[in-house]
Backbone as numpy.savetxt, mean C-alpha at the origin, in Angstrom:
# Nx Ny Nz CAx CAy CAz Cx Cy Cz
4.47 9.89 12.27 5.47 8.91 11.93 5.82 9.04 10.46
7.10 8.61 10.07 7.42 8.84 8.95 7.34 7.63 7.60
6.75 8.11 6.88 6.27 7.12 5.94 7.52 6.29 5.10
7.61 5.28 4.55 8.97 4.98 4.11 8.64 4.11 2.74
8.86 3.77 2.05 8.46 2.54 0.80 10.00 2.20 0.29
10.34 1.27 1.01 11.43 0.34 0.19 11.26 -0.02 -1.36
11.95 0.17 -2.31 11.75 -0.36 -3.94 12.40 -1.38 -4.47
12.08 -2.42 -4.75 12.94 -3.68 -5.63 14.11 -3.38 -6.78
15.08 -3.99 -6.14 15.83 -3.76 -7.27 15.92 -4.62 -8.61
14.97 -5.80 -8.82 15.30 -6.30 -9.39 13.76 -5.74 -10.65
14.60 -5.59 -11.99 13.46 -5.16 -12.87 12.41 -5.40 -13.01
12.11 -6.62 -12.90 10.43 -6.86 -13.70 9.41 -6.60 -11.97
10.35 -6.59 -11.11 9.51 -6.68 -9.58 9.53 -4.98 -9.34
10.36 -4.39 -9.59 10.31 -2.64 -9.55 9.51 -2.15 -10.66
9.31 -2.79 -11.86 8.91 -2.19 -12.87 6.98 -2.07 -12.28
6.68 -3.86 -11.53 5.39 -3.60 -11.35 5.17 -2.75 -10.01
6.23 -2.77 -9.47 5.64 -1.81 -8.03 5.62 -0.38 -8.64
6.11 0.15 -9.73 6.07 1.63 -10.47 4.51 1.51 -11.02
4.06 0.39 -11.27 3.08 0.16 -11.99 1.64 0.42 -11.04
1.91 -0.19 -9.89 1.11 0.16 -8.62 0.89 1.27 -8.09
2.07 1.97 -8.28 1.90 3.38 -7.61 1.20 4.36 -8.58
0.98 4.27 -9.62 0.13 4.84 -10.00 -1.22 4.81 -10.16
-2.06 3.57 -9.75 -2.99 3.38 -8.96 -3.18 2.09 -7.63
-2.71 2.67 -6.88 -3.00 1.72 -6.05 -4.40 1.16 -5.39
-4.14 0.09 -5.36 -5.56 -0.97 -4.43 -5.33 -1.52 -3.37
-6.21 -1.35 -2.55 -6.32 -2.52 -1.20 -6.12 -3.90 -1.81
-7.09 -4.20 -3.12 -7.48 -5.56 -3.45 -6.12 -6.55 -4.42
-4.75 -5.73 -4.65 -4.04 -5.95 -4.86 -3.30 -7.49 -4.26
-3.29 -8.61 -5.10 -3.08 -9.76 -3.99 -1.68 -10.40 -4.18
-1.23 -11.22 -3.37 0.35 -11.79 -4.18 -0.01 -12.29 -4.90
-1.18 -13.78 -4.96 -1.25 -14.55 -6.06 -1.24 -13.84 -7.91
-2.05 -12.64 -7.65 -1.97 -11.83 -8.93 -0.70 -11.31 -9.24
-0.02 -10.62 -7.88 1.62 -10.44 -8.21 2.69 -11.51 -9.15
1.85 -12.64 -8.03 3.55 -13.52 -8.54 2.81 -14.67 -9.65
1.50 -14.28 -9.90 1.31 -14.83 -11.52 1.60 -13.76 -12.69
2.02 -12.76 -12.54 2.37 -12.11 -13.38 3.42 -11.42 -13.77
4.31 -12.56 -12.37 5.95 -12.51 -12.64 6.37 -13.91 -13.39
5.26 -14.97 -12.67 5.54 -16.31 -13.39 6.05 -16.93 -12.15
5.80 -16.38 -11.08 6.26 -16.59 -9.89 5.32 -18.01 -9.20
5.79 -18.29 -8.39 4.64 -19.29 -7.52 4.50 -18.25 -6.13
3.51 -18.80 -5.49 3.48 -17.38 -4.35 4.12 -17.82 -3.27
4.62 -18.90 -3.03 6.56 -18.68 -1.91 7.21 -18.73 -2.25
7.94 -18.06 -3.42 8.97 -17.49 -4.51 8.39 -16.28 -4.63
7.56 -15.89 -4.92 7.03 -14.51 -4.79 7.67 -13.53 -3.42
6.75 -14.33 -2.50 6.73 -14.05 -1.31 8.11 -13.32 -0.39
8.75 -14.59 -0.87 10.03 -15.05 -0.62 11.00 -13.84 -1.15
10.40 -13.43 -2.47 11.62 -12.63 -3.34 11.30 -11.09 -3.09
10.23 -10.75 -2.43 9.82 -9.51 -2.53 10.24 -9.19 -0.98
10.62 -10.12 -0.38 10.56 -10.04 1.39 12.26 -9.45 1.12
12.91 -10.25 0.47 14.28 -10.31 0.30 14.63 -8.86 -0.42
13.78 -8.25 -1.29 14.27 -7.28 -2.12 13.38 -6.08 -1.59
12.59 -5.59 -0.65 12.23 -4.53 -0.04 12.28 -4.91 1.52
12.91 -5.60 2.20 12.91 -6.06 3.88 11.23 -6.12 4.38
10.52 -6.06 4.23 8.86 -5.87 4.41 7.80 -6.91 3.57
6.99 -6.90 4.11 6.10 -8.42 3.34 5.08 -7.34 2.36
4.49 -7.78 1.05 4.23 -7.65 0.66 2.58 -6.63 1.03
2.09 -7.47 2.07 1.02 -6.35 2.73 1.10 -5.26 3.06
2.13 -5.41 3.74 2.69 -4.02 4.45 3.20 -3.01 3.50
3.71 -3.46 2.98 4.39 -2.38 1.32 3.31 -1.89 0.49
2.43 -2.97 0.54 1.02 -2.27 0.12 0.09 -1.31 0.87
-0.16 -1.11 2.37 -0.54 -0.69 2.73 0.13 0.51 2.86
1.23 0.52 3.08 2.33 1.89 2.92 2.03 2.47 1.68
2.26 1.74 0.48 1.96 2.48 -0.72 0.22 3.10 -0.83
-0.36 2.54 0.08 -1.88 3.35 -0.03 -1.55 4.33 0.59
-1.08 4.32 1.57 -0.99 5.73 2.85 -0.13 6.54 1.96
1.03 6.32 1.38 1.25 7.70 0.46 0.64 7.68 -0.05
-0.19 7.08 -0.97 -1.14 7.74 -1.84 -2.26 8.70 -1.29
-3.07 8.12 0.16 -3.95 8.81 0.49 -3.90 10.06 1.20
-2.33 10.10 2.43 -1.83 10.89 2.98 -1.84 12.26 2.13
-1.44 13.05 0.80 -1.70 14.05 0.29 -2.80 14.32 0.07
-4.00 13.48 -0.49 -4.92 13.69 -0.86 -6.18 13.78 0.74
-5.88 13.55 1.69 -6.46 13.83 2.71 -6.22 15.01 3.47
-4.92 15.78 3.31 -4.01 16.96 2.99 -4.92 17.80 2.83
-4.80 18.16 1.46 -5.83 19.01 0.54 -7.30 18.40 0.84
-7.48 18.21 1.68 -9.28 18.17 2.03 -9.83 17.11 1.36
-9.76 16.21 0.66 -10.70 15.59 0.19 -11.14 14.66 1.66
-12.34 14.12 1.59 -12.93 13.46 2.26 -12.36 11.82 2.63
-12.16 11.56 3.91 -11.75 10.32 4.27 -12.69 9.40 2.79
-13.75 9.03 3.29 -14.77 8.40 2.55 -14.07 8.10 0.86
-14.17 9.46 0.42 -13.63 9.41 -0.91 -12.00 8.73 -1.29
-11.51 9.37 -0.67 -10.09 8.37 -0.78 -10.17 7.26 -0.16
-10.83 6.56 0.80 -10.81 4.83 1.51 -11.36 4.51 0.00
-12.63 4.99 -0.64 -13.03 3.98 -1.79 -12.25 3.86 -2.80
-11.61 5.41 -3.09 -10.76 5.36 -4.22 -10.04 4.11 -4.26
-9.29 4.59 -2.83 -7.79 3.17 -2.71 -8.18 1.77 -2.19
-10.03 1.58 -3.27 -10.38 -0.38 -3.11 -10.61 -0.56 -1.52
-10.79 0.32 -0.73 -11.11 -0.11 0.55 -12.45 -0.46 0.66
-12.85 -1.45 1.23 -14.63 -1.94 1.46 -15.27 -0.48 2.13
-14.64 -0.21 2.79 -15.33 0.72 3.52 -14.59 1.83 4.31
-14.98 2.98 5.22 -14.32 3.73 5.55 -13.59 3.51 7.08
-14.23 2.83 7.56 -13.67 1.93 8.86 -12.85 1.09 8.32
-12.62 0.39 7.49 -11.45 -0.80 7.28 -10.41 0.33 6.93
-10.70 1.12 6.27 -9.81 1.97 5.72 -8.73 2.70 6.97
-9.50 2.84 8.19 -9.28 3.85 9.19 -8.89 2.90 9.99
-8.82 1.82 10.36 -8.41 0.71 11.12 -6.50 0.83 10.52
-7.21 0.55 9.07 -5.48 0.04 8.61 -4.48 1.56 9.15
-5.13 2.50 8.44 -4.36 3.70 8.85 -3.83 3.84 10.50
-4.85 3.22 11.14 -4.57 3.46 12.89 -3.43 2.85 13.05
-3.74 1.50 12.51 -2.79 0.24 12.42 -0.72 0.89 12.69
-0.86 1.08 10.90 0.27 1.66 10.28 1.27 2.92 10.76
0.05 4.52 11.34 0.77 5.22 11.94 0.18 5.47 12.69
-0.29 4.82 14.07 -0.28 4.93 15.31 -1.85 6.06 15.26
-2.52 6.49 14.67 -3.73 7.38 14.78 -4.77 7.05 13.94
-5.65 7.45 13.67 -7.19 7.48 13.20 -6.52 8.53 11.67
-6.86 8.86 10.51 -6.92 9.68 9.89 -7.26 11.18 10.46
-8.15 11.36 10.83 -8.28 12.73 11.65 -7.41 13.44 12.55
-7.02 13.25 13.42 -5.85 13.13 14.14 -4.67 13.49 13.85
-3.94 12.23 12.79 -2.76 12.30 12.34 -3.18 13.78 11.39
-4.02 14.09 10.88 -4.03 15.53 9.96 -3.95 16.90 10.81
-4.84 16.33 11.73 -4.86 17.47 12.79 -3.20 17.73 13.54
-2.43 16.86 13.87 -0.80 16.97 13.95 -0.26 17.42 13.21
């Protein structure tokens, strides 16, 4: 399946999703988002739903899967990239991935 990440057009909300993608976290939360827009978190919520069509989880979890998707590519170890990208563990990690594109990590590489 094909991976997609909608981007905000509005500055200070694109500036931090540029900010994310260069390290992304599972542990990434709205309340930290939309206190550091000055936001309340259903104005947050609200404004990020409106300016990428997708809720804030989901955009996050997408932005992990590109991140991890290359780096599982080139061989590195499930294990190592679930912790990298703040995942508790390598099953939560592999759940979300099943979740998102329809397979297990293994699998979808092996396709």
């Amino acid at each position: 399946q094909p991976l997609g990440l909608p981007f905000p057009l509005a500055p200070t909300l694109a500036a931090l999703c540029r900010r994310f993608l260069e390290s992304p976290t599972a542990h990434a939360t709205i309340d930290t988002w939309a206190s550091e827009l000055a936001m309340s978190r259903r104005t947050f919520t609200r404004t990020f739903a409106r300016e990428t069509g997708i809720s804030f989880s989901v955009w996050r979890q997408r932005a992990c899967l590109l991140a991890a998707v290359p780096r599982l590519s080139s061989g590195e170890p499930i294990t190592i990239v679930a912790l990298d990208l703040g995942y508790d563990s390598v099953s939560a990690f592999t759940t979300m991935f099943k979740r998102m594109l329809g397979t297990p990590p293994r699998s979808y590489l092996a396709g």
